[in-house]
Residue frames as a rotation matrix with the C-alpha (Angstrom) as fourth column:
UNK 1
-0.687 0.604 -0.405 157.94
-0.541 -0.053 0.839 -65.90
0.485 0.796 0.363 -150.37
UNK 2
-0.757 0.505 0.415 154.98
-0.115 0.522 -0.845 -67.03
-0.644 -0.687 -0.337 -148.47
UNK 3
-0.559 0.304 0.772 151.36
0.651 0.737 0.181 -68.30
-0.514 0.603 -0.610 -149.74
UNK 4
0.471 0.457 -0.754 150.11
0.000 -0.855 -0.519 -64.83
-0.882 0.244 -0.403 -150.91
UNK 5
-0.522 -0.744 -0.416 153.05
-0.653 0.035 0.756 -65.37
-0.548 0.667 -0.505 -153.90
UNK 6
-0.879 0.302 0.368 151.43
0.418 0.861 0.291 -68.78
-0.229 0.410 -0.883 -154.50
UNK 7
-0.047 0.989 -0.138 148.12
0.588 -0.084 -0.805 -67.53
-0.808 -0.119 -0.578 -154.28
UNK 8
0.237 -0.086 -0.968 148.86
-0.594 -0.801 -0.075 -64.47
-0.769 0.592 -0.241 -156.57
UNK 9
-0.703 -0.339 -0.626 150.39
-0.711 0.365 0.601 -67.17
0.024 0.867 -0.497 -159.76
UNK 10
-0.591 0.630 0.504 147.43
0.543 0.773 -0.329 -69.66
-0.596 0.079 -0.799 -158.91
UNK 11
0.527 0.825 0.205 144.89
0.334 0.021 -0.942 -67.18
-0.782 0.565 -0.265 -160.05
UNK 12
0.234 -0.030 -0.972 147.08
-0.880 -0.431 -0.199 -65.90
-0.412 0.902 -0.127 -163.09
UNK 13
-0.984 -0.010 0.178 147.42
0.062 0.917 0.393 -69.69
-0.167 0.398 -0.902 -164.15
UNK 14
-0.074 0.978 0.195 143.45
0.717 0.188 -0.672 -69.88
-0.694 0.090 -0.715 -163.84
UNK 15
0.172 0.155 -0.973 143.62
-0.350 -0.914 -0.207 -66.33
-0.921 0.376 -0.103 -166.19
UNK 16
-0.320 -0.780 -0.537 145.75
-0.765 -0.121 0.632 -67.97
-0.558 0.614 -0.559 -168.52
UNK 17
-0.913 -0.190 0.362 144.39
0.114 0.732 0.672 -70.91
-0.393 0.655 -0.646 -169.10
UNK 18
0.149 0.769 -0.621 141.07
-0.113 -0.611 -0.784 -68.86
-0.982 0.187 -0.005 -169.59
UNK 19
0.401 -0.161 -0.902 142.34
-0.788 -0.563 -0.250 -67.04
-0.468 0.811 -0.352 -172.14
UNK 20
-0.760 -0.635 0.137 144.17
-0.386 0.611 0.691 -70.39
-0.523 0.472 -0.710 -173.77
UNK 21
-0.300 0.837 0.457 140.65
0.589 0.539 -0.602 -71.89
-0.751 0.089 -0.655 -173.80
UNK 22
0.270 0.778 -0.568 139.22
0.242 -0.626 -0.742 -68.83
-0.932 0.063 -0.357 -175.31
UNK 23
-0.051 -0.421 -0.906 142.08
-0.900 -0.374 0.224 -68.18
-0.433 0.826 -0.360 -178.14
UNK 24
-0.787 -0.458 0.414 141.40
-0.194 0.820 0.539 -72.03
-0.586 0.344 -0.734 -178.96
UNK 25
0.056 0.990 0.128 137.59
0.743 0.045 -0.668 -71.48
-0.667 0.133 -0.733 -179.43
UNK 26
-0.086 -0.144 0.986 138.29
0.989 -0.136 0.066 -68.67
0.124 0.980 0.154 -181.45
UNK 27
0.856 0.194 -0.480 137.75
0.399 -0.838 0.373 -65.42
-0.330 -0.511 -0.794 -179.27
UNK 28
0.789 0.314 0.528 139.36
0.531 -0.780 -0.330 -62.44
0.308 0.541 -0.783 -179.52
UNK 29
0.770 0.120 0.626 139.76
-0.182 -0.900 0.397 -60.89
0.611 -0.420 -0.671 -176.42
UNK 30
0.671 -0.740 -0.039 142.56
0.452 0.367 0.813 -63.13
-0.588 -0.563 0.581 -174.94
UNK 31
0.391 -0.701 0.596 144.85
0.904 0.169 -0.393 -61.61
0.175 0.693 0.700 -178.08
UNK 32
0.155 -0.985 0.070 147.47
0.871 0.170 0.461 -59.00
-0.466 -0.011 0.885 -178.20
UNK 33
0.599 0.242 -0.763 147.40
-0.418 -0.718 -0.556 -55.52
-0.683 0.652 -0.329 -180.19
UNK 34
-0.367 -0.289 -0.884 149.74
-0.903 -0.116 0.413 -56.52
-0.222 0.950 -0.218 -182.76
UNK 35
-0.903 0.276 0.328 147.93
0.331 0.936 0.123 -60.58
-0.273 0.219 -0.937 -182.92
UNK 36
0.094 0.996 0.008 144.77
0.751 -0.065 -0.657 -58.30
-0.653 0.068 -0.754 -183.52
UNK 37
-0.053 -0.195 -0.979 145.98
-0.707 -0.685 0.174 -55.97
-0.705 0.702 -0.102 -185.98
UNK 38
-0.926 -0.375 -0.048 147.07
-0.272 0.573 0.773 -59.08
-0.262 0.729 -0.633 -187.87
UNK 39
-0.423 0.848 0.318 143.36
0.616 0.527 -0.586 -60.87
-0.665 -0.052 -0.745 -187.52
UNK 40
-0.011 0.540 -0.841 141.97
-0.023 -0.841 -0.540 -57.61
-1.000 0.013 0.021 -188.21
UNK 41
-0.109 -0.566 -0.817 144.07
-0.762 -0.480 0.434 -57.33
-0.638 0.670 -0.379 -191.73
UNK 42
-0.903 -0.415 -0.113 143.33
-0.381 0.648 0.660 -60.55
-0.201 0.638 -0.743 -192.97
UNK 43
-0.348 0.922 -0.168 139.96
0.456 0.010 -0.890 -60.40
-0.819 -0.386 -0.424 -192.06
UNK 44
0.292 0.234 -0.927 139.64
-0.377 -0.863 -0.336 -57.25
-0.879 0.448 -0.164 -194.12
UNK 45
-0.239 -0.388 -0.890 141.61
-0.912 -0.225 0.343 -58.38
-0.334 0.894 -0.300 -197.06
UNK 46
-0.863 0.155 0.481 139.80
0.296 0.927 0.232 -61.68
-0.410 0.342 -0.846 -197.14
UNK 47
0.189 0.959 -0.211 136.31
0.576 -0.282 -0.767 -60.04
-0.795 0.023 -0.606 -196.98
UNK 48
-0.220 -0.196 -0.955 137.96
-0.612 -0.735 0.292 -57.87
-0.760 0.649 0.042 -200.10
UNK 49
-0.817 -0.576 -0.027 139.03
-0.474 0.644 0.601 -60.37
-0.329 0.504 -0.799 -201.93
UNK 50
-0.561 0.802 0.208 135.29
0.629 0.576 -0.522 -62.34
-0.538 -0.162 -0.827 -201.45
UNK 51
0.442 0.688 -0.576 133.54
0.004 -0.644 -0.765 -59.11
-0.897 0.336 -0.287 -202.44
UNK 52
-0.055 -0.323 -0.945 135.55
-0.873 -0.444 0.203 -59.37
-0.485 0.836 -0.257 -205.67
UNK 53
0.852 0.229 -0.471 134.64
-0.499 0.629 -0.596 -62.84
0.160 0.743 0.650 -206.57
UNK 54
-0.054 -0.790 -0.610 138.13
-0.266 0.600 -0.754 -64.52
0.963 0.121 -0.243 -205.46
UNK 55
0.560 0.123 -0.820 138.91
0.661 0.529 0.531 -67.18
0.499 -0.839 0.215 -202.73
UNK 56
0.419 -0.551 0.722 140.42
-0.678 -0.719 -0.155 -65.90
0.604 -0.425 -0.674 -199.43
UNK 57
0.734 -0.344 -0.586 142.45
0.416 0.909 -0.013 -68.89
0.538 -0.234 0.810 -198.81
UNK 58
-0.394 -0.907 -0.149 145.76
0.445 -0.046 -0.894 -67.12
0.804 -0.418 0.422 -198.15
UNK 59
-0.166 0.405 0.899 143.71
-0.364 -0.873 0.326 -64.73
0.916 -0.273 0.292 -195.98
UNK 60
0.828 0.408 0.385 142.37
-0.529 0.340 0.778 -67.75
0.186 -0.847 0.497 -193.40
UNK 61
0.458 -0.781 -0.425 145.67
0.539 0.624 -0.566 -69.28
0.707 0.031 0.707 -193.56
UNK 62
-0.822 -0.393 0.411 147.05
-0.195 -0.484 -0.853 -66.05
0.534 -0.782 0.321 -191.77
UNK 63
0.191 0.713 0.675 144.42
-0.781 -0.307 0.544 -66.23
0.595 -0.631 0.498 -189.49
UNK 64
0.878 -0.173 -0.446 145.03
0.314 0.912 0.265 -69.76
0.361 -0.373 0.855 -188.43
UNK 65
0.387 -0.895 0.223 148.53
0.719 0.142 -0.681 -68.69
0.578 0.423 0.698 -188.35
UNK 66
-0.414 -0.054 0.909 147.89
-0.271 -0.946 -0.179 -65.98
0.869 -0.321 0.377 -186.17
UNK 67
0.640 0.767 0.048 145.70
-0.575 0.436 0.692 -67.74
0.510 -0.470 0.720 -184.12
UNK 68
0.858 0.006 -0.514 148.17
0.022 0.999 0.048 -70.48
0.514 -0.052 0.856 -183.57
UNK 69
-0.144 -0.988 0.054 151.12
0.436 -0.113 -0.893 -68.18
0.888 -0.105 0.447 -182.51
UNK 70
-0.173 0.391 0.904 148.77
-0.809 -0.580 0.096 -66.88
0.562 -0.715 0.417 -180.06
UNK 71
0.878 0.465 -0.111 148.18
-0.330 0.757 0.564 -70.20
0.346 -0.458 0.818 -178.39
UNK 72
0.508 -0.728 -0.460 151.75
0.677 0.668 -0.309 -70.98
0.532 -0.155 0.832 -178.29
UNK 73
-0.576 -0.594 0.562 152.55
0.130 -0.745 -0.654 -67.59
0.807 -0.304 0.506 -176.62
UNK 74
0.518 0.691 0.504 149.77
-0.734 0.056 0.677 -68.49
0.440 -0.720 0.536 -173.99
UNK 75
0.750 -0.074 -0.657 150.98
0.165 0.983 0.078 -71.99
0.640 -0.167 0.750 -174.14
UNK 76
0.067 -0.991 -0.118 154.39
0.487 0.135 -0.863 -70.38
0.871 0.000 0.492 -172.92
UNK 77
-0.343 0.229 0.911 153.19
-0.855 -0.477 -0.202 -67.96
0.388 -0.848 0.360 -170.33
UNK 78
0.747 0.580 0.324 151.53
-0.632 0.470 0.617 -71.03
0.205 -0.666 0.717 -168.49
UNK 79
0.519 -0.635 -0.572 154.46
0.281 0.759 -0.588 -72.98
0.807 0.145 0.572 -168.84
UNK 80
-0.767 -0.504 0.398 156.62
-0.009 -0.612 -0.791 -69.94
0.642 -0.610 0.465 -166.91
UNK 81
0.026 0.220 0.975 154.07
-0.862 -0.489 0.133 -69.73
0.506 -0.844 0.177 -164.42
UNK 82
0.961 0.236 -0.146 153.54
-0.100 0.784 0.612 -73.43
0.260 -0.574 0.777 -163.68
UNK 83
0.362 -0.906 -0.220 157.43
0.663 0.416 -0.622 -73.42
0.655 0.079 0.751 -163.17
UNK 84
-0.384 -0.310 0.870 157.73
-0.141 -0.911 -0.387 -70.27
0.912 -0.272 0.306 -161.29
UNK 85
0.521 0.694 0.498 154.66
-0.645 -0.063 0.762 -71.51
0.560 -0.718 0.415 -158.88
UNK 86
0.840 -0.026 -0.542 156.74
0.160 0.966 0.202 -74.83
0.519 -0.256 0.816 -158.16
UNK 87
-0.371 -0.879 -0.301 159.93
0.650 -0.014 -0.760 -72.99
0.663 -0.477 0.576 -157.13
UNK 88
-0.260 0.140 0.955 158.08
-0.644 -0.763 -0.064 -70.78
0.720 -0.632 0.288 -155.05
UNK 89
0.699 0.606 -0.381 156.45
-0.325 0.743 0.585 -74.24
0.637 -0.285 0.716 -153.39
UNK 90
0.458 -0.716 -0.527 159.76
0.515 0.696 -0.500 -75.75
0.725 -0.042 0.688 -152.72
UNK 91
-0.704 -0.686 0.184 161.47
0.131 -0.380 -0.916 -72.88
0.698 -0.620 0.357 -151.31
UNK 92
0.319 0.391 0.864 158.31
-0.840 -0.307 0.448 -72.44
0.440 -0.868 0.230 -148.81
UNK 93
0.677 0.176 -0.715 158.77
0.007 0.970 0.245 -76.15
0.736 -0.170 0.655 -148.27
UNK 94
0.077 -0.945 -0.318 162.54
0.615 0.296 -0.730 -75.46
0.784 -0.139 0.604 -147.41
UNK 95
-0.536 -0.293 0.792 162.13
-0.378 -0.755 -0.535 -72.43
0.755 -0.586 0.294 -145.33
UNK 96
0.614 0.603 0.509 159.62
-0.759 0.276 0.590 -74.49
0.215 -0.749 0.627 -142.93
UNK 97
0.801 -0.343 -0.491 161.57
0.494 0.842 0.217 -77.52
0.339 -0.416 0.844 -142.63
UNK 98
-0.544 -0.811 0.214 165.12
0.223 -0.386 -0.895 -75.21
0.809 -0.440 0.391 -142.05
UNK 99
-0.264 0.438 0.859 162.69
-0.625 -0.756 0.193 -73.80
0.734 -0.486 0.474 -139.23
UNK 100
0.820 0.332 0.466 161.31
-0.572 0.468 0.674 -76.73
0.005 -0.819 0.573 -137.62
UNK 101
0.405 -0.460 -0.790 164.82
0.571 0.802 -0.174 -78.13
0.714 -0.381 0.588 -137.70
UNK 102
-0.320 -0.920 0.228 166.00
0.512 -0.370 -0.775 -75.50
0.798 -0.131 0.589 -136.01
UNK 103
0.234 0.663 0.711 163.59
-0.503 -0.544 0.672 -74.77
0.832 -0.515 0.207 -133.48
UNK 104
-0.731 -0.327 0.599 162.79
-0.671 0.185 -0.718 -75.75
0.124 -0.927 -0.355 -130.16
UNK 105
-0.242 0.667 0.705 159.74
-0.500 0.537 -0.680 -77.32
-0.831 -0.517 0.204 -130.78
């Protein structure tokens, strides 16, 4: 594993936490098809609900709720990469030092 490996999980960390930023601000486009179906559906059946003269409490609740399971399913993908990048660190670490102990120079 050499620094093309690293390089390749640095910029999907920099994606990720994009998109964390973006599902925290409220954005869309960082979500899921079935975390946007859900938005989508409560969206709709709040805006019903409004056009009919009733609250759409339960409605933004799922949103939040949706919203928030997306952040923690970001939160986790950055976790796995920042963990994935560090064992890739180490073992370069190890394969250079096994090398320069074992060299000639």
């Amino acid at each position: 594993m050499g620094n093309s490996d690293i390089r390749r999980l640095e910029r999907e960390i920099r994606a990720t936490t994009k998109k964390l930023e973006a599902v925290r601000l409220g954005e869309w486009w960082p979500l899921n098809g079935s975390e946007r179906r859900a938005m989508a559906r409560a969206l709709a059946g709040g805006a019903y609900r409004v056009a009919r003269g009733r609250s759409a409490g339960r409605a933004e609740q799922q949103m939040d709720t949706t919203g928030s399971a997306a952040e923690m399913r970001l939160n986790a993908e950055l976790t796995a990469l920042h963990s994935e990048r560090q064992r890739l660190i180490t073992e370069a670490a190890r394969d250079k030092a096994k090398k320069k102990s074992s060299g000639w120079f």
